[in-house]
ZANU-421064 format. One record per residue (C-alpha): residue number from 1; x, y, z. Coordinates in pm, whole numbers, plus 50000, padded with zeros to 5 digits. Each point is the difference from the previous one (the first is absolute). Layout:
N
n,c1,c2,c3
NUM,X,Y,Z
...
This chain:
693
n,c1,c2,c3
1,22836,59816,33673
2,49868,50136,50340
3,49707,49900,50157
4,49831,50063,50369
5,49785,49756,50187
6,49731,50177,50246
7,49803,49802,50217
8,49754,50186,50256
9,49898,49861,50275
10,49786,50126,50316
11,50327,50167,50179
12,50250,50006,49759
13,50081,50034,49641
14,50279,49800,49851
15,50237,50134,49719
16,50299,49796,49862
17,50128,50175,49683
18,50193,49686,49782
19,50217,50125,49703
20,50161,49759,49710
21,50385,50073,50141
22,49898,49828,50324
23,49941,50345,50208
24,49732,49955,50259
25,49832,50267,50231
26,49739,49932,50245
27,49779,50230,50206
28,49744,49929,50261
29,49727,50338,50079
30,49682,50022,50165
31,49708,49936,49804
32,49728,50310,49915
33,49724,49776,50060
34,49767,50338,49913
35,50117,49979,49678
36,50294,49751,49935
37,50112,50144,49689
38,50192,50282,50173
39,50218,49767,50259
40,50061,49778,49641
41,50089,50336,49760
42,50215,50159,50389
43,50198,49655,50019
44,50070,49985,49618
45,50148,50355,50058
46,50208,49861,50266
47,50132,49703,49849
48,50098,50175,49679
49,50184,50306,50208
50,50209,49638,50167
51,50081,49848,49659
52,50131,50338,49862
53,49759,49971,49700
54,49685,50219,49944
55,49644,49851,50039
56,49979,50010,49584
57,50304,49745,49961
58,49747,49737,50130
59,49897,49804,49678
60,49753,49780,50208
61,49770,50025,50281
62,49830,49711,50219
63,49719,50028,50262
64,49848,49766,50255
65,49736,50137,50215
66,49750,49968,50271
67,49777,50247,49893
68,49742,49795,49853
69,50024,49735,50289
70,49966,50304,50255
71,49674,50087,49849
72,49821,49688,50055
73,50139,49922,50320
74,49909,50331,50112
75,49674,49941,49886
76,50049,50383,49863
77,49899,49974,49636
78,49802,50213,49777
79,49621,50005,49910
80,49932,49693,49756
81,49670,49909,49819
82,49950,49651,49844
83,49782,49930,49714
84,49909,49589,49957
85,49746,49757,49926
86,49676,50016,50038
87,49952,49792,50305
88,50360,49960,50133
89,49992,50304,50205
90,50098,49877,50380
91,50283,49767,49809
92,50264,50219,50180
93,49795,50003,50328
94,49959,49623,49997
95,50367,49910,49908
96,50050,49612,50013
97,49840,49989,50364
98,50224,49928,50177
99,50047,50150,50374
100,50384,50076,50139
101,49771,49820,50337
102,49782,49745,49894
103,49746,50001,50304
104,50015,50365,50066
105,49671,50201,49964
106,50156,50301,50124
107,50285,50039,49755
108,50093,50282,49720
109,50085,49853,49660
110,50252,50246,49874
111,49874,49995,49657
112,49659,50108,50126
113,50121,50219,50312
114,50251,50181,49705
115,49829,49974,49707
116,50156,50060,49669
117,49620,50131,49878
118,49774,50098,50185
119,49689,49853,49909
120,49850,50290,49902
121,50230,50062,49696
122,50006,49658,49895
123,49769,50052,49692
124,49826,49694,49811
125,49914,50000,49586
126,49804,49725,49796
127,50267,49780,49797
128,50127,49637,50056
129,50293,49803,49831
130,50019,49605,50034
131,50343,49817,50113
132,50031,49962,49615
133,50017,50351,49967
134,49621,50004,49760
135,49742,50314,50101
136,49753,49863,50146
137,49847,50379,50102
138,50069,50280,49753
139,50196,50299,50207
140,49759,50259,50112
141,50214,50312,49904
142,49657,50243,50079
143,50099,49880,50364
144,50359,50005,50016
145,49973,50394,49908
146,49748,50068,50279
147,50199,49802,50277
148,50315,50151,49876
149,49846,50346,50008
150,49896,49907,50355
151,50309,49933,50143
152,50166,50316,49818
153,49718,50188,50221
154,50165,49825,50351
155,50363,50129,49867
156,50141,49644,49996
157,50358,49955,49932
158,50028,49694,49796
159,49710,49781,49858
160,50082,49621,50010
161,49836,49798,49722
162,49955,49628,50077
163,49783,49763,49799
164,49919,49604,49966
165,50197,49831,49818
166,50174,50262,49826
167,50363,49838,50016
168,49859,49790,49740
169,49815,50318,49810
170,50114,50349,50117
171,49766,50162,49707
172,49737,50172,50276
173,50277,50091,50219
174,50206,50202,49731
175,49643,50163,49877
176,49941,50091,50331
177,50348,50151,49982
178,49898,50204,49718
179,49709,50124,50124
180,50162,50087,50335
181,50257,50221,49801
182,49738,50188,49849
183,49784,50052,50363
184,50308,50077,50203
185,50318,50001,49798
186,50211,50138,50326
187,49898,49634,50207
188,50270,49731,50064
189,49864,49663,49819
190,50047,49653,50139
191,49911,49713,49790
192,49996,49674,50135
193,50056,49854,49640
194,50313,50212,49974
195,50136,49974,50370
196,49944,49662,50066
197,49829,49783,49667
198,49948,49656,50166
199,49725,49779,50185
200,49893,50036,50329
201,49789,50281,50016
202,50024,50137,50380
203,50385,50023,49933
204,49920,50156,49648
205,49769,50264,50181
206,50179,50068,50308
207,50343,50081,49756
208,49809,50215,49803
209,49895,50187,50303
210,50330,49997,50153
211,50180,50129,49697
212,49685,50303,50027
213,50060,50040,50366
214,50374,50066,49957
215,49989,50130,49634
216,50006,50422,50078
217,50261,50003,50253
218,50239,49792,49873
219,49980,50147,49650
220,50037,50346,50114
221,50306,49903,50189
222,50167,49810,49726
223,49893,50290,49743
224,50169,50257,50274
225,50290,49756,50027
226,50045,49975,49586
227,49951,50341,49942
228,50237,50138,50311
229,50266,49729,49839
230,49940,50164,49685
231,50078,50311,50120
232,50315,49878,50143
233,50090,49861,49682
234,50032,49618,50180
235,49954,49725,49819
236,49800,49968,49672
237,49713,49852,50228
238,49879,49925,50340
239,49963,49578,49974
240,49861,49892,50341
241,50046,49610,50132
242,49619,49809,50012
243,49909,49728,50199
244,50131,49698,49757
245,50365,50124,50014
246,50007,50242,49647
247,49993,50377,49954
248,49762,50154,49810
249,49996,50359,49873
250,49807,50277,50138
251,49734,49993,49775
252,49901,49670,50047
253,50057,50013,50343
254,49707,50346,50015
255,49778,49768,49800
256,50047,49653,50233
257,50122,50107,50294
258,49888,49721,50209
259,50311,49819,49833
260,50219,50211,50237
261,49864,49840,50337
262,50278,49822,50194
263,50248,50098,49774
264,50268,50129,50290
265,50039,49653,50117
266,50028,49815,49681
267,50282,50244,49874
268,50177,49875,50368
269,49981,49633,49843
270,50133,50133,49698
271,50245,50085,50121
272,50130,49745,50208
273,49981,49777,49668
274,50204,50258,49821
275,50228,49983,50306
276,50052,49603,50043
277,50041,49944,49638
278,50287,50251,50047
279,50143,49781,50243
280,49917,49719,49798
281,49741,49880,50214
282,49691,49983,49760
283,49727,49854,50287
284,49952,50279,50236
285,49748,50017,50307
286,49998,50396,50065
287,49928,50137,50342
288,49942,50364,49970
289,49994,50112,50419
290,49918,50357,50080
291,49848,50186,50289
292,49612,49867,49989
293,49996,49685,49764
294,50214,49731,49818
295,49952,49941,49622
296,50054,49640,49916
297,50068,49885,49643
298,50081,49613,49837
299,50171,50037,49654
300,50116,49638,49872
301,50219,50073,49731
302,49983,50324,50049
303,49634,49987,49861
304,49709,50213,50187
305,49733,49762,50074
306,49621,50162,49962
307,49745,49999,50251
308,49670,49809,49891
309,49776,50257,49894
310,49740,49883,50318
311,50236,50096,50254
312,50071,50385,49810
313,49912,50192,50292
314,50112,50361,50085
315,49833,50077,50353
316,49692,49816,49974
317,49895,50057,49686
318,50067,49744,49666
319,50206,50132,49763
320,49984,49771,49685
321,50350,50141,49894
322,50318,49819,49923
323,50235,49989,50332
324,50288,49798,50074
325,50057,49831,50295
326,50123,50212,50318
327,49890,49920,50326
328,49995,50301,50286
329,50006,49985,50365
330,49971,50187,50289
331,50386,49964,50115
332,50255,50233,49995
333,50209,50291,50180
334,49724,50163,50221
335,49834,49685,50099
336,49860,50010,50285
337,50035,49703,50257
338,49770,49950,50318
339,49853,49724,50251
340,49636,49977,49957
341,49713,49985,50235
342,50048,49598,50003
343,50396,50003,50029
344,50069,49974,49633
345,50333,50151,49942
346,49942,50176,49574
347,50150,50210,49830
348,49833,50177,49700
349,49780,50040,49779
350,49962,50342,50157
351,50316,50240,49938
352,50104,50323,50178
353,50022,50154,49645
354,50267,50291,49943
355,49818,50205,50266
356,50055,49981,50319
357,50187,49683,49881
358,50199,49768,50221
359,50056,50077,50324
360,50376,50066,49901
361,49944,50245,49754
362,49859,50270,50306
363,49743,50096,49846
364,49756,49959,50244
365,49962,49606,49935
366,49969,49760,50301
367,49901,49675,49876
368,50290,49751,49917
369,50067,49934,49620
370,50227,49752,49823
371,50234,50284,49886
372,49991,50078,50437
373,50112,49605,49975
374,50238,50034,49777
375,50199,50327,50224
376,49972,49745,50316
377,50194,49758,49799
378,50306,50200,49880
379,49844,49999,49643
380,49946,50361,49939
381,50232,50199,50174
382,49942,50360,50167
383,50240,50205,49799
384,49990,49797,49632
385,49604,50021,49939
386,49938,50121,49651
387,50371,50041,50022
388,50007,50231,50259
389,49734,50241,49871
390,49725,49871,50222
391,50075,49964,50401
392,49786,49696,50190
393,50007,49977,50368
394,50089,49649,50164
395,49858,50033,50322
396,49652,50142,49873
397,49984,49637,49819
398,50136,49829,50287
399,49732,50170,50229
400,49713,49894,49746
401,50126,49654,49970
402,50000,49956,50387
403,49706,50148,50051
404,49748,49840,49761
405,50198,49665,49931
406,50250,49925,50241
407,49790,50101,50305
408,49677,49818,49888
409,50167,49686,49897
410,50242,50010,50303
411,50330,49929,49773
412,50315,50228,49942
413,49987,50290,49772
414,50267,49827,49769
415,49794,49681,49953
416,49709,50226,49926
417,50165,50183,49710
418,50100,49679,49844
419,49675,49861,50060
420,49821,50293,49821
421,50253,49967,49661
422,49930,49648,50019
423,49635,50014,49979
424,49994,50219,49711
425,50258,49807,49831
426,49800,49687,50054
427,49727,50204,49845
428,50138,50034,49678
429,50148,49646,50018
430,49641,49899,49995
431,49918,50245,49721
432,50257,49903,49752
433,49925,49641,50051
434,49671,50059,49944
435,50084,50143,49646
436,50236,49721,49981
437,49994,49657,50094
438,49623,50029,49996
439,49985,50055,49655
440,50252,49761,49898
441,50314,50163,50027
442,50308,49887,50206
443,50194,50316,50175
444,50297,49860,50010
445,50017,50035,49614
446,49953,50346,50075
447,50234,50296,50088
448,49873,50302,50210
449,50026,50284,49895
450,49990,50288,50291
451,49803,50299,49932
452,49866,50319,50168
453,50169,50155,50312
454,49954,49698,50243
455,50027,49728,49756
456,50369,49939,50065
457,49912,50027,50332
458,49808,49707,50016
459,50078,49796,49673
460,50301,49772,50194
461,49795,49892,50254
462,49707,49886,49716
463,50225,49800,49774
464,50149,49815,50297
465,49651,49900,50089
466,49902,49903,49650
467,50261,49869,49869
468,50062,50237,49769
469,50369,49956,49858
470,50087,50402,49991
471,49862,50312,50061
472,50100,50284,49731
473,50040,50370,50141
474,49970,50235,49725
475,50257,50328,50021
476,49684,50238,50043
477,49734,49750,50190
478,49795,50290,50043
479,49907,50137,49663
480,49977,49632,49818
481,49652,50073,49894
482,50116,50334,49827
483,50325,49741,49877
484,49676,49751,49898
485,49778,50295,49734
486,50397,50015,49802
487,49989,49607,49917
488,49689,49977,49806
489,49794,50042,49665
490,49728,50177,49885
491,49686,49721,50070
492,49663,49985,49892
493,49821,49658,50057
494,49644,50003,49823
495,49771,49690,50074
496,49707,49835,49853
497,49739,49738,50119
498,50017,49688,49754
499,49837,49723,50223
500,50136,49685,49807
501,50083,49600,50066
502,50320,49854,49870
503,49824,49743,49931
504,49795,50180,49736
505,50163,50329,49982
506,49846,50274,49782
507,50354,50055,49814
508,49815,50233,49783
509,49922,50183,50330
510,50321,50011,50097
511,50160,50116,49690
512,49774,50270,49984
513,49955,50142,50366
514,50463,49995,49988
515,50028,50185,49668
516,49760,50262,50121
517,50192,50026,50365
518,50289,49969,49844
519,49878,50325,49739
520,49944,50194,50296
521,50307,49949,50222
522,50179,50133,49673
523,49786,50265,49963
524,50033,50102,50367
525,50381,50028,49981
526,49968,50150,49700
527,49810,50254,50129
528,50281,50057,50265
529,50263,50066,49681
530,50146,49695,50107
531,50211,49904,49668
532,49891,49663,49819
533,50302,49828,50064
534,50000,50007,50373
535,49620,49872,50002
536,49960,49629,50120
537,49723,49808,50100
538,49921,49736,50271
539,49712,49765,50028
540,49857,49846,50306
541,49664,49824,50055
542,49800,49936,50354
543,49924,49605,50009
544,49787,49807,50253
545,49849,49666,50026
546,49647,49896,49917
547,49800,50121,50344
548,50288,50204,50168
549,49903,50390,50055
550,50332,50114,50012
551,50255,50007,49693
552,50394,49999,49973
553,50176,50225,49785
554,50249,49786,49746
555,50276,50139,49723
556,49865,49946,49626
557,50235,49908,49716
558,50064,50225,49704
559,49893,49897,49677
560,49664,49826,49822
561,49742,49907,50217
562,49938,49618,49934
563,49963,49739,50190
564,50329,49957,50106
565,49987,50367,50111
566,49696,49883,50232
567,50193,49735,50100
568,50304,50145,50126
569,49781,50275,50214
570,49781,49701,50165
571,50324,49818,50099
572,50131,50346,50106
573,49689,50020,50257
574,50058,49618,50102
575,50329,50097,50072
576,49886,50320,50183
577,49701,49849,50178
578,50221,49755,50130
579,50260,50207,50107
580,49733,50200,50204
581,49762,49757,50142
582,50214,49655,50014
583,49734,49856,49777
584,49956,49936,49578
585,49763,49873,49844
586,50159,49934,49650
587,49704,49796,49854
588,49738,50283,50024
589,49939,50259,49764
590,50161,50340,50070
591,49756,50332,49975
592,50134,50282,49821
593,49817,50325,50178
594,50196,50306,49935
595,50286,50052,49715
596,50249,50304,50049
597,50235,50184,49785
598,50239,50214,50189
599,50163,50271,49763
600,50335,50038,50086
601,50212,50343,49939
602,50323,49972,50065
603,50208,50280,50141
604,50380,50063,50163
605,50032,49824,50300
606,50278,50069,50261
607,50281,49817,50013
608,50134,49936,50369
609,50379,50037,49957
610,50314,49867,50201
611,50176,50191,50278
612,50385,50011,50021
613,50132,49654,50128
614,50202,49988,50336
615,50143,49702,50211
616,49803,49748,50209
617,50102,50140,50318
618,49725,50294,50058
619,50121,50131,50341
620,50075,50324,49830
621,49631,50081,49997
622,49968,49926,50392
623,49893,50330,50139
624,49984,49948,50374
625,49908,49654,50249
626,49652,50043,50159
627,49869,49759,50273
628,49685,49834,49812
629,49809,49661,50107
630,50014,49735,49779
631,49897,49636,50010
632,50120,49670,49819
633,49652,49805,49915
634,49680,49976,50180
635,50126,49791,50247
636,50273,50208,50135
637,50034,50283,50274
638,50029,50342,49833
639,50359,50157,50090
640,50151,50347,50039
641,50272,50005,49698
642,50223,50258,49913
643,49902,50005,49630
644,50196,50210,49752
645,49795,50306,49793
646,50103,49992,49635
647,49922,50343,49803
648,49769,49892,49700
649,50213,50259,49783
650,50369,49860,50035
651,49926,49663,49918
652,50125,49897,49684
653,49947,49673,49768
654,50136,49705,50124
655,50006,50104,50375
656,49859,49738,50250
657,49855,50037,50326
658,49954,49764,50268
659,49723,49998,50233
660,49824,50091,50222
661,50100,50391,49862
662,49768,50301,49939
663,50023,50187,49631
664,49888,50389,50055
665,49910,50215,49668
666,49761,50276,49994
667,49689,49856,49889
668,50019,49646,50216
669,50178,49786,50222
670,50134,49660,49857
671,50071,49730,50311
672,50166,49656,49959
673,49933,49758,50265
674,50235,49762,50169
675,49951,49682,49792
676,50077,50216,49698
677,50260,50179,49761
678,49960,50249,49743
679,50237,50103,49674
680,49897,50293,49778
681,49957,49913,49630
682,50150,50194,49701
683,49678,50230,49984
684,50012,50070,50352
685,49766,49816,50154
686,50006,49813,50320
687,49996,49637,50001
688,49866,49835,50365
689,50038,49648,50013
690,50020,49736,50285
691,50337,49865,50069
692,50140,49694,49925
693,49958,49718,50271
């Protein structure tokens, strides 16, 4: 079976094409960010023309995309109308009131500088629901057909329909539905008891709104995408990676596609589990490092953890959607280092982009950047960048360096270099510990897994800071997220408010609420053609103490919900809570908020096979000696050390390289520092670890 991985991003589009006999092509293209489906359809072209097959051999095709997350960051989404509760107009405009600066009068709030709405459109009818899901007001459907009619006159988009409490009763909302079929059958329709059917009603709303906002767009592209694949005869389907880690199919991503928001970097931690349970390393820490930003992922057992559904943000708008846990920061290639007004030697957030670049690239960039760094330590060489296809210019970084670093902070260009590396490594030091030992997790039961085309650039120098035991470097570091949309299922999680104690828990409530979920994952997958015996189903539920605001997410047992079953999920949050916050509280009653079933299709995934076995000694892979600048520990003097270059593509299983040594393939640069060795596993990938003492 053949299958292709494409993951677009903002200046390139990924392809790795993964067949059953162990072939494996990869392709890197610039991205058509006017319409991404023709830089996805050009590189498919491309990387079937390299395999020797034709585009219609491919039995499977997988998509990760920015699209979606483009749209709301670029604040460039289409004309949306909302229709809600009588008196719950301003809900989006009043958010949870909170200010990015507290004591600020003259301040934007993004939400209301960019709004989702415009108040205008945001349309009120007579009905109310209770938080038991009764009808208090009847549905005024007399109103709901003039205010839809209204907003068909403005020529909106999308119409958003948001009501109280309707999580708990979605009856008005799918009338409304009906009605707005009937008024203006061409509309996209968000429902907020469809996109996002749980409490919390500002979350509810603003997903409803957001799933509106980006709703057009993003389903004319993936309805371009499907039917250009089509054409091609690739694949049966387009499935596209969501934010929780699954793929869902095109159809349900046109309906939903607010599910597709930060999908790009989850499909990077995906596949950094993929790869260290290949090496046998199940407890990864990915660092995905490219020009602008570093993606930062925590898998324990290989397991995505999910982001509380509080803190499901894309730009600065709530997205009550299911995510999994990536952190991103502003610290990669093109970083761009300075001394500020007061002295402050940074470096980053702000990046020199592709264009002009770093100062080395001459492209008309002057400002110093860690990739500028990187030439001024021997790293990247002049001749070998992008193996040879791309030409950098030394002395253009050594003249930013010493004029914007070196200069200010009267020190040698050399010691400036490493200085700038070193601050942005310390920067994602402090990032993965963050996601780390601050939520109860100990690194050094970790391995790193190196990512993106800087990641093995930088991933040594992190795991001798933290500890970390070994750093993994993929054979293609660059196109791991494309690697990541091959190693998972078909996913759709559907959740329900329940709002029971253990102590008293409605089990009637429970059984209920799960068999329906549970009905509807099934039919979902169903729906997809996905065959019956390849359907599975996982339950979770969101617990929280009496008087906390904020819930953890806990795995649910199979089987009959009793209380034994309530049991084992309220020592499951103990266990959780006190993995998280240091603290349990095993004596109070546990609160049962939200219950999930996440329908599980499964599919092929790619199997990452061995690579022909060769002696220990890997010197037949040294290329050439370079002078690069290399230090011990933190408490050394860097040194000038002729350091052997090993070509990524001669070294073979088994081969071991002692450091400090620099690794060159296409799409990164791999370096092992002084205090460490590397061997190369039986799949090919790069083992770093710190030397014996």
């Amino acid at each position: 079976m053949k299958r292709i991985g494409v993951d677009v991003g903002g200046t390139f589009t990924d392809l790795v094409l993964w067949d059953d006999d162990g072939t494996v092509v990869v392709h890197k293209t610039p991205s058509t960010n006017h319409d991404p489906s023709i830089g996805t359809m050009d590189g498919i072209e491309v990387l079937a023309e390299r395999a020797g097959i034709d585009p219609s051999d491919i039995d499977m095709f997988f998509h990760g995309t920015t699209v979606a997350t483009n749209i709301v960051l670029e604040h460039n989404g289409c004309s949306v109308g909302m229709i809600t509760t009588e008196g719950f107009r301003d809900l989006l405009h009043i958010a949870r009131k909170k200010r990015p600066l507290n004591y600020s009068n003259y301040q934007d709030l993004p939400w209301q500088k960019w709004q989702l709405v415009p108040r205008r459109n945001r349309r009120v009818v007579p009905e109310r629901i209770d938080a038991a899901g009764n009808v208090l007001t009847p549905l005024d459907e007399d109103a709901v057909r003039r205010e839809v009619r209204l907003l068909r006159e403005r020529g909106v988009d999308a119409i958003a329909v948001a009501f109280l409490h309707s999580y708990r009763n979605p009856t008005h909302e799918k009338r409304v539905k009906d009605i707005i079929l009937e008024e203006y059958p061409e509309v996209f329709i968000s429902l907020s008891s469809e996109v996002a059917p749980q409490y919390r009603e500002y979350e509810r709303f603003s997903t409803a709104a957001l799933n509106a906002f980006i709703g057009p767009k993003t389903s004319r592209y993936i309805a371009s995408l499907a039917q250009k694949a089509a054409a091609a005869q690739v694949g049966d389907d387009v499935h596209l990676m969501t934010s929780a880690g699954g793929l869902v199919t095109s159809r349900s991503a046109s309906e939903q596609p607010v599910s597709l928001l930060t999908s790009g970097v989850v499909a990077g931690l995906l596949g950094g589990c993929a790869i260290g349970k290949a090496s046998g390393f199940p407890s990864v820490i990915t660092l995905d490092v490219g020009g602008t930003s570093a993606d930062i992922g925590v898998a324990p057992n290989g397991a995505l953890r999910m982001k509380h559904l509080l803190d499901t943000r894309i730009g600065d708008y709530h997205a009550m959607v299911p995510m999994a846990e990536v952190d991103t920061i502003g610290a990669g290639g093109g970083s761009i280092a300075m001394v500020d007004e007061g002295g402050m030697f940074r470096v980053g957030p702000r990046s020199a982009g592709a264009f002009p670049g770093p100062a080395c690239y001459a492209r008309g960039g002057t400002e110093p950047t860690s990739t500028d760094a990187m030439v001024m330590m021997g790293w990247l060489r002049k001749d070998s960048f992008l193996s040879g296809t791309m030409k950098v210019e030394p002395e253009l970084a050594r003249t930013a360096i010493r004029t914007h670093i070196a200069d200010k902070l009267g020190t040698g260009v050399d010691e400036a270099a490493m200085g700038i590396f070193k601050i942005l490594a310390h920067s994602m030091t402090e990032a993965i510990s963050l996601h780390s030992v601050r939520k109860g997790y100990d690194p050094r039961d970790f391995s790193l897994i190196a990512e993106g085309g800087a990641g093995p650039l930088f991933a040594w120098q992190i795991a001798d800071q933290l500890g970390i035991p070994r750093v993994v470097v993929p054979g293609h570091p660059g196109i791991t997220s494309a690697v990541g949309l091959l190693t998972t299922d078909i996913r759709y999680e559907i959740p329900t408010t329940v709002w029971t104690s253990s102590a008293d828990a409605d089990l009637n409530l429970l059984r209920t609420q799960m068999d329906r979920l549970s009905r509807e994952a099934i039919a979902q997958l169903e729906a997809d053609g996905v065959p019956a015996e390849n359907i599975s189903l996982e339950r979770s539920v969101d617990c929280r103490y009496v008087g906390q605001g904020y819930e953890l997410r806990v795995p649910a047992p199979d089987g009959e919900i009793d209380d034994v079953w309530v049991k084992t999920v309220s020592e499951a949050f103990h266990e959780a809570h006190g993995r998280t916050y240091s603290q349990r509280f095993d004596d109070k009653p546990v609160q049962l908020i939200n219950i999930r079933v996440t329908g599980v299709g499964a599919v092929p995934h790619v199997r990452i096979t061995e690579i022909d076995t060769g002696t220990a000694d890997g010197s037949a892979a040294i290329k050439t000696m370079t002078r690069a600048l290399f230090w011990r520990d933190e408490t050394a003097a860097p040194q000038w050390i002729d350091t052997p270059v090993y070509d990524r593509s001669l070294l073979l299983a088994g081969n071991t390289i002692e450091g400090p040594a620099i690794v060159e393939q296409f799409d990164s640069t791999t370096i092992i520092g002084m205090n460490q060795h590397a061997t190369v596993d039986a799949v090919g990938h790069i083992i770093i670890e710190r030397k014996p003492a």
